[in-house]
C-alpha positions, 0 to 999 in steps of 0.5 A: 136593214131594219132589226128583225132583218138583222136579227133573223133568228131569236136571241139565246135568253138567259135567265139568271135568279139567286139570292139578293147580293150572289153576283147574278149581274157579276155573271152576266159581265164575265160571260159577257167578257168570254163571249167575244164578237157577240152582241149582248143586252143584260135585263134587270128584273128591278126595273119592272117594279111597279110605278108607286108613285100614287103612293105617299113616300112612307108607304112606298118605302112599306112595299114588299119589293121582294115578293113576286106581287111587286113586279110587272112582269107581264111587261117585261114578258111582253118586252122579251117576246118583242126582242124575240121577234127582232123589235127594241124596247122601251125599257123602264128606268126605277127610281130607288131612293124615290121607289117609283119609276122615271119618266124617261125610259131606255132604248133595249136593241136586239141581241144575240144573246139577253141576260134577264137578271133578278131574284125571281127570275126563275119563280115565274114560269111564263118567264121561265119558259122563254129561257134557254139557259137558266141559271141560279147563283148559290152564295152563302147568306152572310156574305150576300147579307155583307154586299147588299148592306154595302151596296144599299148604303152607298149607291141607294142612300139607306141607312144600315138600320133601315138594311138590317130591318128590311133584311130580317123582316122582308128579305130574308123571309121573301127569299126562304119563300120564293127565291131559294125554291126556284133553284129547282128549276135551273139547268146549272147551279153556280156556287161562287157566282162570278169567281166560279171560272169553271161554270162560266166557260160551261156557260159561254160554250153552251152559248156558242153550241145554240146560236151555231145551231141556230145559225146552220139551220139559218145560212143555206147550204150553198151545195143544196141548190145544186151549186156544190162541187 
């Protein structure tokens, strides 16, 4: 059976923006977790930054990677309208220690369900627009300060200098400007991120109420062709 048979009806495309550090990925793992027999993809925003490879390392390090500009989002558009209709995608890995992309990519199956995670996700109104739920996590700024030095250090080899410099003169700028107006357009803000039980089961059973939807208008009704009792 070839994908678009197997996946005859669109996935449910989650988007899910917020603040660098608010847990976007955390949410996507606990609703994973609650969302049992489903098969599910999580895309990141991040791996669609552009390739800076023609640009010398000190300049790479200069870009601007939180601002709309710093995406190619048409690829990822692009990608999701592939895994709508059925068909894998070859998604780009980045490189952030190098600020350029592999050369290898990785394989993006079909889902029932895809989360399209990163700060900007719902700044885009293309990107919007191919959302059936779209998500916000609202955490306080210290304590997404807090994770994005810890995670910057220890998994991306930055020193806290050089997270404290880009925090105040880019981050935090870029997400006044761009990522906390985005809020407006979510269906449901999550304070908490993932410890907020409440707002992740909201979210696995709007999950189930669409692809139960999705799969009545898809399964014939065995009494309509006359065959019924």
């Amino acid at each position: 059976m070839n994908q678009a048979a197997a996946h005859s009806f669109p996935p449910v495309i989650i988007g899910i923006a917020g603040g660098t550090g608010s847990g976007k990925t955390t949410v996507a793992l606990r609703v994973r977790e609650v969302s049992p027999g489903k098969t599910i993809r999580i895309i990141h925003h991040d791996s669609y930054y552009h390739d800076n490879a023609h640009l010398p390392l000190a300049e790479r390090a200069r870009v601007n990677y939180d601002h709309p500009n710093a995406f190619e989002t048409d690829l990822l558009i692009e990608h999701l309208d592939a895994l709508r209709r059925g068909e894998s995608i070859e998604k780009p890995l980045y490189d952030y220690t190098t600020h350029c992309r592999r050369r290898e990519t990785e394989r993006v199956e079909p889902a029932d369900i895809i989360f399209v995670e990163g700060i900007l996700v719902l700044e885009n109104e293309q990107l919007r627009e191919r959302m059936d739920i779209r998500l916000y996590v609202d955490v306080d700024a210290d304590e997404r300060f807090i994770r994005r030095l810890c995670r910057d250090v220890k998994e991306r080899g930055r020193s806290v200098d050089s997270v404290i410099d880009q925090y105040r003169n880019v981050v935090r700028p870029m997400h006044l400007q761009f990522v906390a107006p985005s809020r407006r357009y979510a269906h449901i803000i999550i304070p908490e991120g993932g410890h907020n039980q409440v707002a992740i089961d909201l979210i696995a059973t709007k999950i189930a109420d669409i692809i139960r939807e999705r799969n009545r208008f898809r399964s014939p009704d065995p009494t309509a062709a006359g065959g019924g009792v």
